[in-house]
C-alpha atoms as a printed R data frame, in Angstrom:
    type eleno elety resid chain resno      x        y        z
1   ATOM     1    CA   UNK     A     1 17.732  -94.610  -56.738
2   ATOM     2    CA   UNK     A     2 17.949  -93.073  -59.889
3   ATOM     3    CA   UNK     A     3 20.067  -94.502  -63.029
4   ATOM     4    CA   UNK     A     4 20.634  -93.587  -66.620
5   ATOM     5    CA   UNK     A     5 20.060  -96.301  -68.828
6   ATOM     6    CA   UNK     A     6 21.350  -96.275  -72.297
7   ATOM     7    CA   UNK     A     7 19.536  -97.849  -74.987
8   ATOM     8    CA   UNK     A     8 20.749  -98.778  -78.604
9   ATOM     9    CA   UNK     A     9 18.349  -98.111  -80.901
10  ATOM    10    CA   UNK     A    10 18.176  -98.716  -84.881
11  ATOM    11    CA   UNK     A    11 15.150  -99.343  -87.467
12  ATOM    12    CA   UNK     A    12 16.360 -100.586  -90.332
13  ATOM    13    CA   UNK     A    13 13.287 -102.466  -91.989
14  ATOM    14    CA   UNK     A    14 11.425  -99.315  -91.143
15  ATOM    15    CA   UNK     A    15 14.395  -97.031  -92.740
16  ATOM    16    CA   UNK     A    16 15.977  -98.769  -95.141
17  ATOM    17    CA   UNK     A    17 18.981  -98.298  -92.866
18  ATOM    18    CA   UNK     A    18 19.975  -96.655  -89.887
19  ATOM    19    CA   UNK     A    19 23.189  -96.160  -87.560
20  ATOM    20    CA   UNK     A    20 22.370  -97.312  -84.388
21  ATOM    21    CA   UNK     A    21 22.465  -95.018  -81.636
22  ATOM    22    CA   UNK     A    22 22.515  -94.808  -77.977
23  ATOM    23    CA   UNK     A    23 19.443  -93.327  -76.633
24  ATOM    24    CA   UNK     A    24 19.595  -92.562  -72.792
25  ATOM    25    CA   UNK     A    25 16.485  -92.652  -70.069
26  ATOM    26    CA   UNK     A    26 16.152  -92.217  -66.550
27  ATOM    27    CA   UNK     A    27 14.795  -94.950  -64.166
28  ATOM    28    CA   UNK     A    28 13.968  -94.894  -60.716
29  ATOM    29    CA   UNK     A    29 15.288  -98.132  -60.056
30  ATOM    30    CA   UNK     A    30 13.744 -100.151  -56.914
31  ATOM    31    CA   UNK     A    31 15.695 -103.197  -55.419
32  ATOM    32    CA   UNK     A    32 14.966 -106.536  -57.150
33  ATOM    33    CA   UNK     A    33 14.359 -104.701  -60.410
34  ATOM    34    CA   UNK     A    34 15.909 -106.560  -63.662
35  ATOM    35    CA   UNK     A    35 16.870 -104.857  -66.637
36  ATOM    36    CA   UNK     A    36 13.674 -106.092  -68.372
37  ATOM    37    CA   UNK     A    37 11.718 -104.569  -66.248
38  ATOM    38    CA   UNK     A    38 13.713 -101.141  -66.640
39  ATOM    39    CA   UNK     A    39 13.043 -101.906  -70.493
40  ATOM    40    CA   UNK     A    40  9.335 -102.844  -69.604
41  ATOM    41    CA   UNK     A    41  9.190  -99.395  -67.571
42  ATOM    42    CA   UNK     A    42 10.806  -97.522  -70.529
43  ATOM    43    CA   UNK     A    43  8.222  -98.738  -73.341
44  ATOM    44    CA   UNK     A    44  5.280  -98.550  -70.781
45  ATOM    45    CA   UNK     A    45  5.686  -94.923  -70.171
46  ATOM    46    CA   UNK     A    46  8.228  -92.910  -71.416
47  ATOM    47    CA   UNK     A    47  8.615  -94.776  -75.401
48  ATOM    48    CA   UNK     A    48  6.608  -97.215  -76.852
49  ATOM    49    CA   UNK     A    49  7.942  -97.424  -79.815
50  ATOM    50    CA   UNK     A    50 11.031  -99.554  -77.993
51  ATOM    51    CA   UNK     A    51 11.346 -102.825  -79.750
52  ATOM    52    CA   UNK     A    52 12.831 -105.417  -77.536
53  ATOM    53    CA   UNK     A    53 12.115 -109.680  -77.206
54  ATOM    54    CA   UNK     A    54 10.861 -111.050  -73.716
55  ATOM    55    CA   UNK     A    55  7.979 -113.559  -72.581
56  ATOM    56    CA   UNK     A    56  8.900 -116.368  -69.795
57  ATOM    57    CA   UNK     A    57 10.631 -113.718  -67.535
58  ATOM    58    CA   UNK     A    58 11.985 -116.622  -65.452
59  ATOM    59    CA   UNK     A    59 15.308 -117.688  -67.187
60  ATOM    60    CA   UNK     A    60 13.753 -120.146  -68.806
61  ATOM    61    CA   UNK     A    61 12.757 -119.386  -72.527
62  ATOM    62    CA   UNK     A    62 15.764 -117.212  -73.362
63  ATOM    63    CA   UNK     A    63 13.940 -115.015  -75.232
64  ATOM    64    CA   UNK     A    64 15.479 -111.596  -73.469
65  ATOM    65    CA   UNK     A    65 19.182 -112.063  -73.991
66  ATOM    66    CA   UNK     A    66 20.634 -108.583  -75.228
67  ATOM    67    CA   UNK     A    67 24.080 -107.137  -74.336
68  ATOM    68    CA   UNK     A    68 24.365 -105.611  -71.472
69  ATOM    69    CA   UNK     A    69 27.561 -103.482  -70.924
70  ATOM    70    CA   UNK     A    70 29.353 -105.532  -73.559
71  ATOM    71    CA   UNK     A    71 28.469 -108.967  -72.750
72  ATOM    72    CA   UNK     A    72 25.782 -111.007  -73.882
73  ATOM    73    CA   UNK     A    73 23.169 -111.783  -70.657
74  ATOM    74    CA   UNK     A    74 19.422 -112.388  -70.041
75  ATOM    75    CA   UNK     A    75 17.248 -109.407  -69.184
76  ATOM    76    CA   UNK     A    76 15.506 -111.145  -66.931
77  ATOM    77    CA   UNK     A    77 18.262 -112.438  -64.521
78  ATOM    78    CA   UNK     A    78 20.189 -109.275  -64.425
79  ATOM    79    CA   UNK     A    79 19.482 -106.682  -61.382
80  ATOM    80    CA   UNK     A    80 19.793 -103.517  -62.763
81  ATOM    81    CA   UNK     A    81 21.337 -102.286  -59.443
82  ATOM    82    CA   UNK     A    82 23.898 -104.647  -58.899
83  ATOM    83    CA   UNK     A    83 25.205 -104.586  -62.578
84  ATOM    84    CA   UNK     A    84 25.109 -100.363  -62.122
85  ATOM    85    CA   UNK     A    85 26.954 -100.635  -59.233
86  ATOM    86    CA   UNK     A    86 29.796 -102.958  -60.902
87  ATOM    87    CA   UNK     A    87 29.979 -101.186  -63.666
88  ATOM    88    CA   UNK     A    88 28.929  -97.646  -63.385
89  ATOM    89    CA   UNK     A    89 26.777  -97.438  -66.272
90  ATOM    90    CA   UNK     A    90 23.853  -98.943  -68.321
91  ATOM    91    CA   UNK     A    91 24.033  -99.555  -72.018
92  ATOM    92    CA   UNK     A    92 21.876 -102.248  -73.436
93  ATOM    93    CA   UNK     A    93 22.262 -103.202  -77.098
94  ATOM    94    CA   UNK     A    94 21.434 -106.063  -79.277
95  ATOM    95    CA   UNK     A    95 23.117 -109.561  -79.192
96  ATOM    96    CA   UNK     A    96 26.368 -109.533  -80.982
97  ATOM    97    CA   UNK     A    97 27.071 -111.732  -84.499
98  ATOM    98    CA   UNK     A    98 22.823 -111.493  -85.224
99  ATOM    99    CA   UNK     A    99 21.551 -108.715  -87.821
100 ATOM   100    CA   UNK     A   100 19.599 -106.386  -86.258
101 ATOM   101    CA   UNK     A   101 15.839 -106.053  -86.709
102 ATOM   102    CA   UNK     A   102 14.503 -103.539  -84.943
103 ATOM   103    CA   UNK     A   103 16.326 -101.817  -81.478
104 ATOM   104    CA   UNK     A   104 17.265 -104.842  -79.309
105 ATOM   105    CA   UNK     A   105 15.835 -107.379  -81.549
106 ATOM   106    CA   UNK     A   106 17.993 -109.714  -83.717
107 ATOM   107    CA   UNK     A   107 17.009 -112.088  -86.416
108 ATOM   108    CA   UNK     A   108 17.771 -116.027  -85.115
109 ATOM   109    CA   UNK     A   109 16.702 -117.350  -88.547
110 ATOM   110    CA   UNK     A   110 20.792 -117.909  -88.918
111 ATOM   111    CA   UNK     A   111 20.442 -119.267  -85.370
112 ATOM   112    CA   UNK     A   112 17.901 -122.093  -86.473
113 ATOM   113    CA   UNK     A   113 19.422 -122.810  -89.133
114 ATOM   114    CA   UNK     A   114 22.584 -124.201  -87.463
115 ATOM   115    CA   UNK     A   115 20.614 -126.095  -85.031
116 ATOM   116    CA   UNK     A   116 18.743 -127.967  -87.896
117 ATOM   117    CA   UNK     A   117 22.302 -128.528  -89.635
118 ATOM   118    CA   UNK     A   118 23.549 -131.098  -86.760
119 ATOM   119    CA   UNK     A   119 19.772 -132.416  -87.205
120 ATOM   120    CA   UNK     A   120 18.850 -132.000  -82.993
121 ATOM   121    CA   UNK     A   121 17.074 -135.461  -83.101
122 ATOM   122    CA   UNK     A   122 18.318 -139.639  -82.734
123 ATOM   123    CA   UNK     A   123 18.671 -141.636  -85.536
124 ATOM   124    CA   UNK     A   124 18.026 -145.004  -83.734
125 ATOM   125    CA   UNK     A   125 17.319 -148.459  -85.898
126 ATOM   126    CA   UNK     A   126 16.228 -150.088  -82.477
127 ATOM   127    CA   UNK     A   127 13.144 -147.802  -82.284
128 ATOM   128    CA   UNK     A   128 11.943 -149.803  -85.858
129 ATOM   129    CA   UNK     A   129 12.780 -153.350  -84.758
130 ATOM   130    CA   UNK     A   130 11.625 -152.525  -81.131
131 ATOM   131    CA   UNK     A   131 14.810 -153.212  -79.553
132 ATOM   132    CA   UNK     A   132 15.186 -151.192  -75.938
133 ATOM   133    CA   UNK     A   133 18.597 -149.672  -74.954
134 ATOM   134    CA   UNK     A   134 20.426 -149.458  -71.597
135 ATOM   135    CA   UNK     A   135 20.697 -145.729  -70.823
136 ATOM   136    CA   UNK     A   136 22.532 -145.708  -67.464
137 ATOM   137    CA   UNK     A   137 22.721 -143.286  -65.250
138 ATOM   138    CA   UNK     A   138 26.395 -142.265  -66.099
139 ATOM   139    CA   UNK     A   139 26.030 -141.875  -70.182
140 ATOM   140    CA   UNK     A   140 22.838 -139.496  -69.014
141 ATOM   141    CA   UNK     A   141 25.396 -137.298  -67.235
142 ATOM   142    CA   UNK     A   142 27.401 -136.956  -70.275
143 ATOM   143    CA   UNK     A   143 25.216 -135.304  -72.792
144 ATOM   144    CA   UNK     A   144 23.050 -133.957  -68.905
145 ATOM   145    CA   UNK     A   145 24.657 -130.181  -69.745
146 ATOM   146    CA   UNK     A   146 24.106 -129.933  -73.351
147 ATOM   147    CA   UNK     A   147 20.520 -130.430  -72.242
148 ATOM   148    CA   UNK     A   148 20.444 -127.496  -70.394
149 ATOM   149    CA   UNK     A   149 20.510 -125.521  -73.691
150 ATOM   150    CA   UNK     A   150 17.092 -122.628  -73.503
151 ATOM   151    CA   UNK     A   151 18.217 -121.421  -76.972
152 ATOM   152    CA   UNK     A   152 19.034 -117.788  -75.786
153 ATOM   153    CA   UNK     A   153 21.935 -117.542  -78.358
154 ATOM   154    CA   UNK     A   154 24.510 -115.867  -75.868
155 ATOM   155    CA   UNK     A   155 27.112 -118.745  -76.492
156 ATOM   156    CA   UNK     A   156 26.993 -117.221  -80.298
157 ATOM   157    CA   UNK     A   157 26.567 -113.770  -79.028
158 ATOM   158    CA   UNK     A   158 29.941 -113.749  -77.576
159 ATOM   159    CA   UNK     A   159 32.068 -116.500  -79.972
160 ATOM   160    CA   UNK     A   160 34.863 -115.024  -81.565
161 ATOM   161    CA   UNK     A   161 35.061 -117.197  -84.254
162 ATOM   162    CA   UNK     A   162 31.719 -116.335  -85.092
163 ATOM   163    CA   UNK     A   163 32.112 -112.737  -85.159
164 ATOM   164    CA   UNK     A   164 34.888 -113.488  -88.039
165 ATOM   165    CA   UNK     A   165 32.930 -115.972  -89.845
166 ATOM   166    CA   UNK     A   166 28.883 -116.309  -90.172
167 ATOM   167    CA   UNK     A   167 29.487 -119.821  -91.779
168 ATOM   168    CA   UNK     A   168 30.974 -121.146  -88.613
169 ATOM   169    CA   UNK     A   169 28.145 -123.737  -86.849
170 ATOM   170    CA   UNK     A   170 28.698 -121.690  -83.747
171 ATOM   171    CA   UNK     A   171 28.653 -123.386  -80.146
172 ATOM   172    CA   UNK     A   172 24.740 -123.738  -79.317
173 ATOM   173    CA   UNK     A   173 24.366 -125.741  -82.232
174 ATOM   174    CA   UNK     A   174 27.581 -127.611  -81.296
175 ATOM   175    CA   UNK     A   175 26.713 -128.288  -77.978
176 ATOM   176    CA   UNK     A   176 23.259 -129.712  -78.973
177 ATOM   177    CA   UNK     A   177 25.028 -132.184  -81.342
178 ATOM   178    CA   UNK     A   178 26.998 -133.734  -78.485
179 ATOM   179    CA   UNK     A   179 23.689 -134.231  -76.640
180 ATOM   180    CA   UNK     A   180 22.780 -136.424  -79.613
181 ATOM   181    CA   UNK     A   181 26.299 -137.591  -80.843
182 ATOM   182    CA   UNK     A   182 27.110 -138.947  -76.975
183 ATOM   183    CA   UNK     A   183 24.041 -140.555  -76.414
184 ATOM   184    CA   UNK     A   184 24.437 -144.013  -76.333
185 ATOM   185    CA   UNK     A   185 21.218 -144.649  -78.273
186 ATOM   186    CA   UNK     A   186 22.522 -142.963  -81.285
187 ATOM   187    CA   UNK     A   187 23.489 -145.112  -84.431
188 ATOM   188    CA   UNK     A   188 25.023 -142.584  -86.784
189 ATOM   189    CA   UNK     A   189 27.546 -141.440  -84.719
190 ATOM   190    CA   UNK     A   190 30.339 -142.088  -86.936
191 ATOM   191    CA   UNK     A   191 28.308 -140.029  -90.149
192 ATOM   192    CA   UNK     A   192 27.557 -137.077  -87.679
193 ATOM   193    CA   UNK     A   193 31.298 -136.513  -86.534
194 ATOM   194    CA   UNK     A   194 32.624 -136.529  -89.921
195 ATOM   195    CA   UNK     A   195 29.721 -133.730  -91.068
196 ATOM   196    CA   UNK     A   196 30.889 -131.909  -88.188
197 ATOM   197    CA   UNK     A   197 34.609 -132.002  -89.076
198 ATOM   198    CA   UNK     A   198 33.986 -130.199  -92.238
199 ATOM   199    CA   UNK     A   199 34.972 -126.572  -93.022
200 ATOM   200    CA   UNK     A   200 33.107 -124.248  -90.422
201 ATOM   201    CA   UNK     A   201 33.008 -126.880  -88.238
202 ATOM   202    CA   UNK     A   202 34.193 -127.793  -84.671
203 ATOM   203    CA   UNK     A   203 37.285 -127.543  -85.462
204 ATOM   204    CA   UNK     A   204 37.344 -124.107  -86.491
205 ATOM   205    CA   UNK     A   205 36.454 -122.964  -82.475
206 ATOM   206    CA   UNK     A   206 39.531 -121.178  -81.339
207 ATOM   207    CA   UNK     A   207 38.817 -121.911  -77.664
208 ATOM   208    CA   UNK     A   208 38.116 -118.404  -76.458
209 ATOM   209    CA   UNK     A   209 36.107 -119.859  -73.698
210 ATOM   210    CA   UNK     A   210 33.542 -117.093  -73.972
211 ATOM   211    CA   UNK     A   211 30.853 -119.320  -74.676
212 ATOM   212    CA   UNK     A   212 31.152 -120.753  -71.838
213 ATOM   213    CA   UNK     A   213 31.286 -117.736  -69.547
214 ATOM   214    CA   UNK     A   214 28.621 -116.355  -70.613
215 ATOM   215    CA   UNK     A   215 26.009 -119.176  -71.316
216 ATOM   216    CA   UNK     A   216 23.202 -118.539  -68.303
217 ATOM   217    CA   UNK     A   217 22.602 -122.006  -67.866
218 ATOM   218    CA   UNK     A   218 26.102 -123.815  -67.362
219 ATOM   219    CA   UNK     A   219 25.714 -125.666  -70.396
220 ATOM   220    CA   UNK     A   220 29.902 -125.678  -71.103
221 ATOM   221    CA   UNK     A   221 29.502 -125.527  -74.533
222 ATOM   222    CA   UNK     A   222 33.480 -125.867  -74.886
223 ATOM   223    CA   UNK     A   223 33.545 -128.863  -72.903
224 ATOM   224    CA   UNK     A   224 30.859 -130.105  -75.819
225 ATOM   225    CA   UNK     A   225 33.007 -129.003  -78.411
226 ATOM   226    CA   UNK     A   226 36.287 -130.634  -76.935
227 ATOM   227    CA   UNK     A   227 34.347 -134.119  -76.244
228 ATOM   228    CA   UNK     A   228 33.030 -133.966  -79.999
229 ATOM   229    CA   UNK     A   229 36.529 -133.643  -81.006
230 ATOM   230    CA   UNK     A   230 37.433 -136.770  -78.737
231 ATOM   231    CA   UNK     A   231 34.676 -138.827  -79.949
232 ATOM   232    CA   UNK     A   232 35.852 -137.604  -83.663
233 ATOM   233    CA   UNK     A   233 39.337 -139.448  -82.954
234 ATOM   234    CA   UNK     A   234 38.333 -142.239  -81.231
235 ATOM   235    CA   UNK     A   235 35.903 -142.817  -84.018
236 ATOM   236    CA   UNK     A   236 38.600 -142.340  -86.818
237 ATOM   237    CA   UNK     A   237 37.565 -139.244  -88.647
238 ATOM   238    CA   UNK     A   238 40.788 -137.957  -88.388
239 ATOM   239    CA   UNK     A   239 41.097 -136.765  -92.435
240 ATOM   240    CA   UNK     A   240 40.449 -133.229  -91.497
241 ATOM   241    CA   UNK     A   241 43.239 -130.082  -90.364
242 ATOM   242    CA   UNK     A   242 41.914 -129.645  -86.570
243 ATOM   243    CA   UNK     A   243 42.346 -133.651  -86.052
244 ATOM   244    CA   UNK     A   244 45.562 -133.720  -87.866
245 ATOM   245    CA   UNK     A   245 46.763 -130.499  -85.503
246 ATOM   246    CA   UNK     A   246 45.740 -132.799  -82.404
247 ATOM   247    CA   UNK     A   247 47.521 -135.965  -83.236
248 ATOM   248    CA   UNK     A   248 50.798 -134.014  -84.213
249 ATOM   249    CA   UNK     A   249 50.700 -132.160  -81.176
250 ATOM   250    CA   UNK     A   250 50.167 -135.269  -79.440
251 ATOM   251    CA   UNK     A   251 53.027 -137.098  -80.926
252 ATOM   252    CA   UNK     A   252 55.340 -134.293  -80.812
253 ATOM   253    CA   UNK     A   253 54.830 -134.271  -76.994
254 ATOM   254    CA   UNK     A   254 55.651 -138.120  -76.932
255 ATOM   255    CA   UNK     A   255 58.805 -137.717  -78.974
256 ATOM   256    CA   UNK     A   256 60.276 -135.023  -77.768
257 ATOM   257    CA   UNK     A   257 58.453 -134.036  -74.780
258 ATOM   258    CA   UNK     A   258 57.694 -130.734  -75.387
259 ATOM   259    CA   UNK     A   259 55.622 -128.883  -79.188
260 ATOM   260    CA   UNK     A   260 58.514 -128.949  -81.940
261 ATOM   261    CA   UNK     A   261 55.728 -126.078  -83.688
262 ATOM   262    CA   UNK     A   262 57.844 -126.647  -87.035
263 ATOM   263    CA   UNK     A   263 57.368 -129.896  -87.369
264 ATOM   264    CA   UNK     A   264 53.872 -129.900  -86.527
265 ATOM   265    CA   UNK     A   265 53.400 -126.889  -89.259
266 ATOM   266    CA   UNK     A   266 53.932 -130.418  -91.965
267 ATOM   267    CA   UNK     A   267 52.087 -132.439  -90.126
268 ATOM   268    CA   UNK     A   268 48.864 -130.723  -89.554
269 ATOM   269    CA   UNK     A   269 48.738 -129.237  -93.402
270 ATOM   270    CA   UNK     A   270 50.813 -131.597  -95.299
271 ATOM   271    CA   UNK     A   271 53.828 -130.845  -97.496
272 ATOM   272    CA   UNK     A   272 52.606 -128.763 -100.430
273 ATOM   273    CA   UNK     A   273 50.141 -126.715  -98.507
274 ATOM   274    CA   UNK     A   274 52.923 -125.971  -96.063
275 ATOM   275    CA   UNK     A   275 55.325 -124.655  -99.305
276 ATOM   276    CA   UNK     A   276 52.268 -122.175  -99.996
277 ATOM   277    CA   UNK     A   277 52.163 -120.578  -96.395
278 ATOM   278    CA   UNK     A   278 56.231 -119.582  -96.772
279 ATOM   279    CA   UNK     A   279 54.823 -115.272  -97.519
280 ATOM   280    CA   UNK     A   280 52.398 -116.229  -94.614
281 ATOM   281    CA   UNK     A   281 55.900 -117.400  -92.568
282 ATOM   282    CA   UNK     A   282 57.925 -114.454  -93.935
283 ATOM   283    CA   UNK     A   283 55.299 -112.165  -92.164
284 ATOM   284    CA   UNK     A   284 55.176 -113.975  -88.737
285 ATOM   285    CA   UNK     A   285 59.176 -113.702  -88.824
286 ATOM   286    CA   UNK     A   286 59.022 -110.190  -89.573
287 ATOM   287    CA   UNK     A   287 56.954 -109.981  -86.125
288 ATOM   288    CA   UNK     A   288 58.786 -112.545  -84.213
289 ATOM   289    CA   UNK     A   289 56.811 -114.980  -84.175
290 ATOM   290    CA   UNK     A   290 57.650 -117.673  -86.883
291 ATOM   291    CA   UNK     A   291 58.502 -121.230  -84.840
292 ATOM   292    CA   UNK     A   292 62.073 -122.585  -85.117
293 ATOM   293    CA   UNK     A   293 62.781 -126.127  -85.649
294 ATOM   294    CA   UNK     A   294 64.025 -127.360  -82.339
295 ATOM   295    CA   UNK     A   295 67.624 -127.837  -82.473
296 ATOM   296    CA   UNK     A   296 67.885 -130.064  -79.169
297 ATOM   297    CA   UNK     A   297 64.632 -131.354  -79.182
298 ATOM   298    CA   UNK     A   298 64.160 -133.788  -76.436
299 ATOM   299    CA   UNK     A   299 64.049 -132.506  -73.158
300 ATOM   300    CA   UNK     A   300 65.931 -134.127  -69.953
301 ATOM   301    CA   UNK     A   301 64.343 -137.518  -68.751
302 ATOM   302    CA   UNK     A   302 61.573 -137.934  -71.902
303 ATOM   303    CA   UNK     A   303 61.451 -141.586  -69.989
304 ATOM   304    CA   UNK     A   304 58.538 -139.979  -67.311
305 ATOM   305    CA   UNK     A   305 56.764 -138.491  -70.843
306 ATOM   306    CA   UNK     A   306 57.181 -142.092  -72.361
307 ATOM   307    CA   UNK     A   307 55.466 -143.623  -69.482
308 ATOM   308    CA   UNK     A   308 52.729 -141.520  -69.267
309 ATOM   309    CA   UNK     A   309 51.343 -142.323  -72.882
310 ATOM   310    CA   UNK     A   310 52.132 -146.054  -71.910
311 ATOM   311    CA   UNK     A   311 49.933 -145.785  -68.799
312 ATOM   312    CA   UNK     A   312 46.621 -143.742  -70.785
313 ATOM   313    CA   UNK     A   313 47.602 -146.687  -73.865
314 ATOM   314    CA   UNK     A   314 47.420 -149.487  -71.018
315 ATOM   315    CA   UNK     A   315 43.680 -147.897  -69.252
316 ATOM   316    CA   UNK     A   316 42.303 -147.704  -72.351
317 ATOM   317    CA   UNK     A   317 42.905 -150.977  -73.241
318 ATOM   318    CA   UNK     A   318 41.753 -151.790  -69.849
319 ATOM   319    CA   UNK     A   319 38.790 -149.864  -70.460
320 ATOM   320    CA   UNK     A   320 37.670 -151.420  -74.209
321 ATOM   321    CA   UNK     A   321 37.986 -154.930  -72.312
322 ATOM   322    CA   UNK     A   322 35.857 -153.618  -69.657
323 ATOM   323    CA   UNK     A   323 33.097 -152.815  -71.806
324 ATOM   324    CA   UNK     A   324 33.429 -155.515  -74.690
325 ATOM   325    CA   UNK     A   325 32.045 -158.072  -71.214
């Protein structure tokens, strides 16, 4: 069978600058054939000047993770048939949010960086004094998926909120703090969280969910990112916008039973920065979409509401007793 592969290709270190460009080739592709080895088969004998990352070819060093038709994936796990066949074409490019180096290679200096920000090691005083820690099977399974993590950058590849801002700490490195931040071993919890809730931090993820789609390895990085934000609260650091948002969402719901999105506008930013987002406001009316203080705010029977937060206030309770014996 015989596909068309498209190809973007750029040299800017060798230029100075280029425009990338889509440069087609034809493969006879054979069943079981990835789309590294159609790039393998393009640079062995019909372009070696093709620039692209690989080396484990196994899923397992992460090395190979390009776009492929738009979405971030590993070379090496994708069948070139079956992905022709769903999508009718071939175009391979360079992971998104990374500068490009050369063709289908992107610099992960950025990458690293990140990853060394939420320092990817414990910070245990027992390891000093000689002290040994209970690690049970059930606080393993925790932190088990942000283990999972080969580094392949397509949680970043594909985050929204990275593709508007390069300062954001982006969801790999996110979900390798909660392997360290929710292991029970870990003594600075507290002092991690609250670098974490900083600007650029977790709770600048608008929940796109993309990074978890597309990681190869079902790592969830989201569900990382939510239980850092859990941990955050339960731990106090709460002096931030995103854990301010939460808790007036939270009581909003308890009050009234429903989001009264005015009210929580005050809550979440505080008075005076609220008075400097009126011209923001005006615009958001001008498109319909500026939130109304509720006129009628509770809804019918807020009692079933009440009782809910009086049941998850009475487990927890149940739950701190549980582990204080």
């Amino acid at each position: 069978m015989k596909i068309k592969i498209k190809i973007s290709r750029c040299d800017p270190m060798g230029k100075g600058w280029c425009e990338p460009f889509l440069q087609a080739y034809d493969i006879e592709a054979k069943e079981g054939m990835t789309i590294l080895d159609a790039l393998h088969l393009v640079k062995d004998v019909q372009d070696g000047t093709l620039a692209f990352r690989r080396s484990c070819r196994s899923a397992i060093c992460g090395s190979c993770a390009v776009n492929i038709n738009g979405f971030p994936k590993l070379a090496c796990k994708t069948h070139l048939i079956a992905e022709y066949k769903k999508r009718k074409e071939i175009i391979i490019e360079p992971l998104s949010n990374h500068r490009v180096i050369k063709d289908l290679v992107v610099d992960f200096n950025t990458f690293w960086e990140k990853i060394n920000k939420v320092e990817p090691w414990l910070n245990r005083k027992t390891a000093i004094s000689g002290q040994r820690s209970a690690v049970s099977k059930q606080t393993v399974l925790k932190i088990n998926n942000s283990s999972k993590c080969i580094m392949c950058g397509c949680c970043n590849g594909a985050c929204n909120t990275l593709e508007i801002d390069k300062r954001f700490i982006a969801p790999a490195a996110l979900a390798k703090a909660w392997r360290f931040v929710g292991d029970v071993r870990e003594v600075d919890k507290k002092k991690r969280l609250e670098k974490l809730s900083e600007a650029h931090g977790m709770w600048d993820c608008v929940r796109c969910v993309n990074c978890t789609q597309y990681c190869p390895k079902d790592v969830a990085p989201l569900q990382a990112i939510e239980r850092l934000r859990a941990e955050a609260i339960n731990q106090g650091v709460i002096d931030n916008h995103g854990a301010k948002h939460v808790e007036s969402m939270v009581d909003s719901v308890k009050r009234v039973g429903r989001l009264d999105e005015a009210a929580m506008t005050f809550k979440t930013l505080g008075f005076l920065r609220s008075i400097g987002m009126i011209p923001f406001g005006f615009r958001m009316e001008m498109h319909g979409k500026m939130p109304m203080p509720l006129i009628f705010p509770q809804i019918e029977k807020i009692e079933e509401v009440k009782k809910i937060y009086e049941e998850v206030k009475k487990r927890k309770k149940q739950a701190e007793v549980k582990v204080e014996k």
